[in-house]
C-alpha positions as CSV (number, residue, x, y, z in Angstrom):
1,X,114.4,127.5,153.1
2,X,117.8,125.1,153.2
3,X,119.7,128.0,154.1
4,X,117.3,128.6,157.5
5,X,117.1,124.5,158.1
6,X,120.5,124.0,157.9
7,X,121.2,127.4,160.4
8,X,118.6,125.8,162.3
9,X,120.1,122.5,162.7
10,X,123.8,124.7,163.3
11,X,121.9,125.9,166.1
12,X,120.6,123.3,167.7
13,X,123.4,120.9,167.3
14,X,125.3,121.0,171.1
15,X,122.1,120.1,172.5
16,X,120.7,117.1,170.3
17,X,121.3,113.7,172.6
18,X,123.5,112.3,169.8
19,X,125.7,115.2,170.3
20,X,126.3,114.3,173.8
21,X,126.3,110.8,172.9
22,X,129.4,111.3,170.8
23,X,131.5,113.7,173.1
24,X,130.7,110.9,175.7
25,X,131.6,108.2,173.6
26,X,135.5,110.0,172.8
27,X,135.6,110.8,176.2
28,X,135.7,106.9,177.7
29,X,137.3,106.2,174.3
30,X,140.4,107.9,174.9
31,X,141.5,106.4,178.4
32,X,140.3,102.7,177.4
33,X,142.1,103.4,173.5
34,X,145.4,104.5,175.1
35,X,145.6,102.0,177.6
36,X,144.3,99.0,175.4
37,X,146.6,100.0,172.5
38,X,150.0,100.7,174.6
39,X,149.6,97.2,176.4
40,X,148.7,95.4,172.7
41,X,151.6,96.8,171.0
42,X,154.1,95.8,174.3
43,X,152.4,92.6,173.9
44,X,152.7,91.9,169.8
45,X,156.4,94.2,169.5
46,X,157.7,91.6,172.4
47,X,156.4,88.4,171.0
48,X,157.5,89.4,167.6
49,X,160.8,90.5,168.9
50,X,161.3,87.0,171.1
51,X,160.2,85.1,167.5
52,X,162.9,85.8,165.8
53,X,165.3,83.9,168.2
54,X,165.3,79.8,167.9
55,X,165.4,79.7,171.7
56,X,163.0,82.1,172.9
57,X,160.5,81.7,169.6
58,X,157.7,79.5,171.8
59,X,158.1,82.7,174.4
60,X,157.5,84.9,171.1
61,X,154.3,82.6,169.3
62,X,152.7,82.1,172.8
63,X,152.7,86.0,173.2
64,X,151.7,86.7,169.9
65,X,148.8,84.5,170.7
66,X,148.0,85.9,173.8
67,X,147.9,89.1,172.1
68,X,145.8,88.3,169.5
69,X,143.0,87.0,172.3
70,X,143.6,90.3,173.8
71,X,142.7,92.4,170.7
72,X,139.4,89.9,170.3
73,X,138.3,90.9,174.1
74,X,139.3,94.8,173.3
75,X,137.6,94.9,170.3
76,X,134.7,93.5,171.9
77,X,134.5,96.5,174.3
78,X,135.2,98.7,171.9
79,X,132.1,97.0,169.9
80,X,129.8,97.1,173.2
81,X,130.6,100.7,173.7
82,X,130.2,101.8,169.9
83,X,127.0,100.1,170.0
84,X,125.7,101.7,173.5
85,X,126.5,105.3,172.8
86,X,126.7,105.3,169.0
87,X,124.3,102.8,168.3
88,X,126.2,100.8,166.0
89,X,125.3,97.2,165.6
90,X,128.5,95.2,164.5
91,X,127.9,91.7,164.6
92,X,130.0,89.5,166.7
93,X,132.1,87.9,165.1
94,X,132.3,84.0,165.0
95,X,134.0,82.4,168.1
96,X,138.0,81.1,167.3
97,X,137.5,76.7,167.3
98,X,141.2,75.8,166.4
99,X,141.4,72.1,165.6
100,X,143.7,69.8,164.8
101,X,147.5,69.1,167.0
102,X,149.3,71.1,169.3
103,X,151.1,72.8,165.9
104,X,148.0,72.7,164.3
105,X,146.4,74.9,167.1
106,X,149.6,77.4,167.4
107,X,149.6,78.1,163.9
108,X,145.5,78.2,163.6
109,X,145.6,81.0,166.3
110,X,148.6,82.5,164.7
111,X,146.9,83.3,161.8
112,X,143.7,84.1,163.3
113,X,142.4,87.3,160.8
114,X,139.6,88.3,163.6
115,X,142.1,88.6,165.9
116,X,144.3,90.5,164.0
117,X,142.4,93.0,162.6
118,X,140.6,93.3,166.0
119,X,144.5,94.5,166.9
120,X,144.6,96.6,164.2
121,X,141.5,98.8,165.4
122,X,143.3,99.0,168.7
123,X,146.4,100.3,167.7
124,X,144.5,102.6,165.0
125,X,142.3,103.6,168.5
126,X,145.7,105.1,169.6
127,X,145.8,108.3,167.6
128,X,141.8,108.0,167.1
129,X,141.7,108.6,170.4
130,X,143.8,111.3,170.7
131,X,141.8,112.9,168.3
132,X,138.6,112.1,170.2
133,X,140.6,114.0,173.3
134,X,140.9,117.1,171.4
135,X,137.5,117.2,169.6
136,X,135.9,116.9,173.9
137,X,138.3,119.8,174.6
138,X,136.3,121.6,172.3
139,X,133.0,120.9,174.5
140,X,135.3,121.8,177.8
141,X,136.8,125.5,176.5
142,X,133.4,126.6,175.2
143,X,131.5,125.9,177.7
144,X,134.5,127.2,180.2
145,X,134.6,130.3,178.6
146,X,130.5,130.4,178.6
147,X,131.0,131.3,182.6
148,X,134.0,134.1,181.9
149,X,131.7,136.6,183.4
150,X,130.5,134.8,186.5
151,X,134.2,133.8,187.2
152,X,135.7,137.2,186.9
153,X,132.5,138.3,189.5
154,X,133.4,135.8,191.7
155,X,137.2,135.6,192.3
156,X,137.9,139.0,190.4
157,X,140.5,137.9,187.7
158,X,141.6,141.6,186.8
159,X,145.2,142.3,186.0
160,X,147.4,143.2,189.3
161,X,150.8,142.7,190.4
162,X,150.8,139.1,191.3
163,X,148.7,138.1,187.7
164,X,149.5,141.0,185.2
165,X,148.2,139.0,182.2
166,X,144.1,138.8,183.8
167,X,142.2,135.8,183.0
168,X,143.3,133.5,179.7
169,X,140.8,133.2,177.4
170,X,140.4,129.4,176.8
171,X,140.5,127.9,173.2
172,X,141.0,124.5,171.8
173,X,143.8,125.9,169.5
174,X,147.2,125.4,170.9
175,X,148.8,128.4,170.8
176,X,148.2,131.6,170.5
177,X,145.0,132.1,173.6
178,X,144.8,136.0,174.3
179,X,144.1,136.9,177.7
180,X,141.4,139.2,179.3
181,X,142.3,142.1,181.1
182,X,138.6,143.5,182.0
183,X,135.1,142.5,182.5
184,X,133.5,143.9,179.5
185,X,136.5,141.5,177.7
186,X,134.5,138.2,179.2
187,X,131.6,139.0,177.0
188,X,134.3,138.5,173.9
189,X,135.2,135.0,176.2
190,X,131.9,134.5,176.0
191,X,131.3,134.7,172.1
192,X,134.5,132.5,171.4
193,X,132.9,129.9,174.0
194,X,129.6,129.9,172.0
195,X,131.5,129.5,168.6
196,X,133.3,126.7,170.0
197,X,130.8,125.1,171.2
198,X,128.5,125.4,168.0
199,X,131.7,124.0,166.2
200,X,132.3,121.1,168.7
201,X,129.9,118.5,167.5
202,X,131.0,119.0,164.3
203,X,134.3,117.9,165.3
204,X,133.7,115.4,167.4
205,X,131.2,113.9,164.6
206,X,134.1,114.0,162.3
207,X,136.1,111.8,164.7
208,X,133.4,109.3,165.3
209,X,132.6,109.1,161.6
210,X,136.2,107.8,161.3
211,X,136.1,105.4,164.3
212,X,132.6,104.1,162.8
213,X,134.5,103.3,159.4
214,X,137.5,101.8,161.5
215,X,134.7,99.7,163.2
216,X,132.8,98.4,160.1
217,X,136.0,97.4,158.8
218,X,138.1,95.4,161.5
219,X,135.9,94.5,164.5
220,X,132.7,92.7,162.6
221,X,132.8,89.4,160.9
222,X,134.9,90.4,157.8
223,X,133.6,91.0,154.3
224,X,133.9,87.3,153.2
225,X,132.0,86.2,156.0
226,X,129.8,89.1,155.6
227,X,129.2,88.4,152.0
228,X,128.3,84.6,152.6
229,X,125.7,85.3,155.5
230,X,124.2,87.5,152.9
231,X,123.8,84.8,150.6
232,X,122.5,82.7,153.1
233,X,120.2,84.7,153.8
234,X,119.0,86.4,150.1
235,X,119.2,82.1,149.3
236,X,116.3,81.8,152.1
237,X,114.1,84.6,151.2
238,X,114.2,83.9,147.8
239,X,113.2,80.3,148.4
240,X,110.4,81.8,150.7
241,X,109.1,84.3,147.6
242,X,109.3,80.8,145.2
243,X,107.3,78.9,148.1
244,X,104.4,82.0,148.7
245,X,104.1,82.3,145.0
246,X,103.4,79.0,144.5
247,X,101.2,78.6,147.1
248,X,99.4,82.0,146.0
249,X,99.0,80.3,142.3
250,X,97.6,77.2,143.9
251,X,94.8,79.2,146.0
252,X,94.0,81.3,143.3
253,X,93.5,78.4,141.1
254,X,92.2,76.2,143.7
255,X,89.1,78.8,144.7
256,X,88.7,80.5,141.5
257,X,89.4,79.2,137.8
258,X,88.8,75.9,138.9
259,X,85.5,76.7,140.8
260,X,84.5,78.6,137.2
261,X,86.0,75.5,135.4
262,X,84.1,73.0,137.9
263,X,80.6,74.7,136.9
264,X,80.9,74.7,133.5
265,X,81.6,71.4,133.1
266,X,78.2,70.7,135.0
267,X,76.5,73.5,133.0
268,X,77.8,70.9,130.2
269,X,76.7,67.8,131.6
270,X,73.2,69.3,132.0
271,X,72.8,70.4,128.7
272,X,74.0,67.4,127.9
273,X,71.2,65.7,129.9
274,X,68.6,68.2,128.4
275,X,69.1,67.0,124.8
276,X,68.5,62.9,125.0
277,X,67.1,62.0,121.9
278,X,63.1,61.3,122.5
279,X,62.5,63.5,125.3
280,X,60.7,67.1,124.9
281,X,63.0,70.1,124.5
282,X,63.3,72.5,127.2
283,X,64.8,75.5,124.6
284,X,64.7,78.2,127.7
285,X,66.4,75.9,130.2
286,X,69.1,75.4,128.1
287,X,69.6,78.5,126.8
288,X,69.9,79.6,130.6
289,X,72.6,76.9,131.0
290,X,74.7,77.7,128.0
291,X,74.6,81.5,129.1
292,X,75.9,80.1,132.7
293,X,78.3,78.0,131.2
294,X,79.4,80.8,128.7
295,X,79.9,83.3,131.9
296,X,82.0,80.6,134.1
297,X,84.2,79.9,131.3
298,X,84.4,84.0,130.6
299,X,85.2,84.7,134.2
300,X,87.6,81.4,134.2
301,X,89.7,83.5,131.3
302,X,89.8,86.4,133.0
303,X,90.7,84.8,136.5
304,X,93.7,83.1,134.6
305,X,94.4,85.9,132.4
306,X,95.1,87.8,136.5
307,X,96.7,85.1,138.0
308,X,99.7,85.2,134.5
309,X,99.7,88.6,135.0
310,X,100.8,88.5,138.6
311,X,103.5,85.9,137.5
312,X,104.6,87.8,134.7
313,X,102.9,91.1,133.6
314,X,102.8,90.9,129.6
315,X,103.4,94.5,129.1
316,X,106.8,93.9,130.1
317,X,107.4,91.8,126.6
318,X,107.8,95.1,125.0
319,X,110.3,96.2,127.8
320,X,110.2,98.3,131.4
321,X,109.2,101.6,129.8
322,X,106.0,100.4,128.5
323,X,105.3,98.3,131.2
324,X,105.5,101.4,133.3
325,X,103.0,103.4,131.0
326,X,100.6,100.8,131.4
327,X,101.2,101.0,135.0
328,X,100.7,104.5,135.7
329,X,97.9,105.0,132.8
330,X,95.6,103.1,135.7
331,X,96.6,104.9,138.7
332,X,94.1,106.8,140.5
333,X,96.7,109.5,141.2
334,X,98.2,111.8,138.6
335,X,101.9,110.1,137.8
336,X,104.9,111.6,135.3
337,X,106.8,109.1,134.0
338,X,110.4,109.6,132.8
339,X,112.5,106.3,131.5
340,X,115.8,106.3,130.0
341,X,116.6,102.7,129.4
342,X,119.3,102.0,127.0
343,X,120.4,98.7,127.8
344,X,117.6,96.5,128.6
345,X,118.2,94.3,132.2
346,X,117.7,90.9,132.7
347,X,113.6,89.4,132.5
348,X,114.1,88.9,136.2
349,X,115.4,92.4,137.4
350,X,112.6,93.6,135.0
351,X,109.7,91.5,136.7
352,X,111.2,93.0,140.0
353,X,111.9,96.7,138.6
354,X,108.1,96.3,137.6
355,X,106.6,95.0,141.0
356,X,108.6,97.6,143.1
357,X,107.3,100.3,141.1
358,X,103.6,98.8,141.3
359,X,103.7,98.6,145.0
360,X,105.2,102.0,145.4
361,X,102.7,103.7,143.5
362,X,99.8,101.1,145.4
363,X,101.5,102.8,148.6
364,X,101.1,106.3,147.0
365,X,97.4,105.8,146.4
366,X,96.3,104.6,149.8
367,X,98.9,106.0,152.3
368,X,100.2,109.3,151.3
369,X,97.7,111.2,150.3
370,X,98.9,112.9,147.7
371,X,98.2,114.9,145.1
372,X,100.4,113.8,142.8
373,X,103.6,111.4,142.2
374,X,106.3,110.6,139.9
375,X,108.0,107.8,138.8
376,X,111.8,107.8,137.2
377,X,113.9,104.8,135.7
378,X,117.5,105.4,134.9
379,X,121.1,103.8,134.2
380,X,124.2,104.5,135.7
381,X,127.7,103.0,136.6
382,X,125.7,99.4,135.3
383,X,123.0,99.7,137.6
384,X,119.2,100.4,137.4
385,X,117.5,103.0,138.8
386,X,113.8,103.2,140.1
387,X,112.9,106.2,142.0
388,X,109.5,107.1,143.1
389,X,108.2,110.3,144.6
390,X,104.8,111.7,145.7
391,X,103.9,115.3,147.4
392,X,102.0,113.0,150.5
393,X,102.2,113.2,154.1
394,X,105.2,111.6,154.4
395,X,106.3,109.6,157.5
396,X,107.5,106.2,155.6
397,X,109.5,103.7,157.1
398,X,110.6,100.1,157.0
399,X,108.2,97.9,159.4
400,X,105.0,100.0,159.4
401,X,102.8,98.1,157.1
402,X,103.7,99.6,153.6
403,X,105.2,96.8,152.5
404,X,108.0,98.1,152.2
405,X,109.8,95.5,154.1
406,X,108.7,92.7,152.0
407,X,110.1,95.1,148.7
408,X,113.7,95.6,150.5
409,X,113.8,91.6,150.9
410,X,112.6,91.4,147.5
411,X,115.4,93.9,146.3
412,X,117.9,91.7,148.0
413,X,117.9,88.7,146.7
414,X,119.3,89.8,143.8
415,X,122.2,92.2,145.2
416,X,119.8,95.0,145.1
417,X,119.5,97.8,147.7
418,X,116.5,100.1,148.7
419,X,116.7,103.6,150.2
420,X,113.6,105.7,151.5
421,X,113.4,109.5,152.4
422,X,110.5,110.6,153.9
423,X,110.5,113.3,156.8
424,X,107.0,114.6,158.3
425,X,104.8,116.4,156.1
426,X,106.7,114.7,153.1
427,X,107.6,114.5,150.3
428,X,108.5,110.6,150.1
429,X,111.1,109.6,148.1
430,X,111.7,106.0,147.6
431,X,115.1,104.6,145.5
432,X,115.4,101.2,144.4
433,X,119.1,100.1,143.0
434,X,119.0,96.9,140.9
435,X,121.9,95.2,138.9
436,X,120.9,95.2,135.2
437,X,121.6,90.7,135.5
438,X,120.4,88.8,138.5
């Protein structure tokens, strides 16, 4: 079965759109890389070459700087076009506000790391380029060599004395093309074009899987930068999950326990009223009252006894594994549980680790529609593993009401990531990383 998928998708690679996408995207690559990169590196090798001389250093710094706001504007093209035909989202990164003197403001934009590591990607473009060039002349032989037979029909490419070699057979290899001498040889030209053309996406989605790296890494905001909008933003959802569970705990205490609470302190006060010393016994009315009083104050418990386990399921005193049992001994749908757990995390990835896996399964049970699921915890390189996986329908995805979106914002406020397989007609497998400390 993964032999005939993967001959399948083989097959059908030159004609996905993303295919095209790519070719097109090293096609406009290469003109813009070359031309972008040659004027950079004039502009950087003549202000570093004018700043080594006292007299023309200002000449050198001022082109150094206008170099560096070239490389910004490149790499925002390069960004734009990335983003267009590759669909990757690098975010912009923060506009340069020197402050400060004249000095001050030289120096600031001298040392500007946006700016140069926006001029590393261009002049790493150079040969990426070059290699983008080659992987399109991959698409441009095969399918050339696709229309050997119509070409030879049309201006009749046999061998005579003016051409004695017949028509080249057309190869993205640079040396070494045979040549074809009669028509039943175009049907060979014809083979090699298919091959070559089966083979070009490959290449070209080698080349772009390089430039997508070189992206990442020079042309967004930088790691640092990166790293602290993260925080910023883990900071704000975990303030938001402190601020829902709160107000969750105040609801449920607000229109349940304390509505229990509230009635059997009046069941009390009328029992209380029902025993005056003088007046007549009503034994039946207060019996009723102390069963009513008995049954708010049972249902109170129980309300309460929820609400802590929502906060902090007790099962997981006696650690994740058992926690887990409990979990899946009340699922509705068959579970297998495997936990390895040698080194007990933190309370808090626990409470998490324990949640995750409760909505999963709570997913499982009214989305899927499956039969069966399973549920495994490991450790490895110092993190904690949660995987999840049913025999359902499949289809899963971030955004489409499985709450999924509220576990990956969960996940990350503690460093944590989330990954989700789930093709149509399943299975569904859902992997949740966690650090054994928050």
């Amino acid at each position: 079965m993964h032999v005939q998928d993967s001959l399948r998708s083989v097959l059908r690679a030159p004609f996905t759109r993303r295919a095209w996408a790519e070719a097109v995207y090293c096609l406009i690559g290469f003109p813009l890389g070359v031309v972008g990169g040659a004027l950079l590196a004039v502009v950087l090798a003549l202000g570093a070459g004018f700043g080594v001389s006292l007299v023309l250093a200002v000449v050198g710094a001022l082109l150094l700087i206008g170099g560096l706001r070239l490389a910004r504007g490149l790499g925002g093209v390069h960004r734009a076009l990335a983003g267009a035909l590759l669909g990757v989202r690098t975010p912009t990164p923060p506009a340069f506000r020197p402050s400060g003197g004249v000095v001050g403001r030289v120096d600031a934009r001298l040392r500007d790391s946006v700016g140069w590591r926006a001029a590393g990607y261009v002049l790493a473009k150079l040969p990426v380029g070059a290699l983008g060039a080659y992987a399109v002349l991959w698409w441009v032989t095969g399918l050339v060599n696709l229309t050997a037979p119509l070409r030879w029909a049309v201006f009749g490419q046999q061998p005579g004395p003016g051409d004695p070699d017949g028509m080249p057979l057309l190869t993205p290899i640079p040396f070494g093309s045979p040549d074809v001498d009669t028509f039943a040889g175009t049907w060979f030209a014809v083979l090699v074009g298919g091959v070559t053309l089966l083979c070009a996406p490959w290449v070209t989605r080698l080349v772009v899987a390089g430039d997508r790296w070189l992206i990442g890494a020079l042309l967004g905001p930088g790691r640092l930068a990166d790293r602290v909008r993260d925080l910023e933003e883990t900071r704000a959802l975990a303030v938001d999950d402190s601020v829902a569970l709160l107000r969750r705990v105040e609801r449920d205490l607000h229109d349940g326990a304390q509505v229990r609470l509230v009635a059997v302190a009046m069941g009390l006060d009328m029992i209380k009223e029902g025993l005056v010393d003088g007046q007549p016994l009503d034994v039946g009315r207060i019996r009723q009252l102390v069963d009513g009083a008995h049954r708010n104050a049972t249902e109170a418990l129980t309300e309460l006894r929820d609400l802590a386990r929502g906060i902090h399921p007790p099962a997981l005193d006696d650690g994740l594994p058992n926690a887990l049992t409990t979990l899946t001994a009340r699922s509705t749908v068959p579970v297998r549980l495997s936990a390895d757990v040698p080194v007990r995390p933190t309370p808090a990835i626990e409470t998490i680790a324990y949640f995750c896996a409760a909505e999963l399964l709570t997913n499982v049970i009214k989305h899927s529609g499956a039969r069966q699921a399973a549920i495994g915890v490991t450790q490895r390189d110092g993190l904690l593993r949660l995987q999840v996986t049913d025999d359902g329908r499949g289809g899963a995805e971030m955004g489409a009401g499985s709450g999924l979106t509220g576990l990956a914002q969960r996940v990350r406020t503690v460093d944590g990531r989330i990954g989700i397989h789930s093709p149509e007609g399943g299975p569904t497998t859902v992997t949740v990383q966690l650090p054994l400390r928050a």
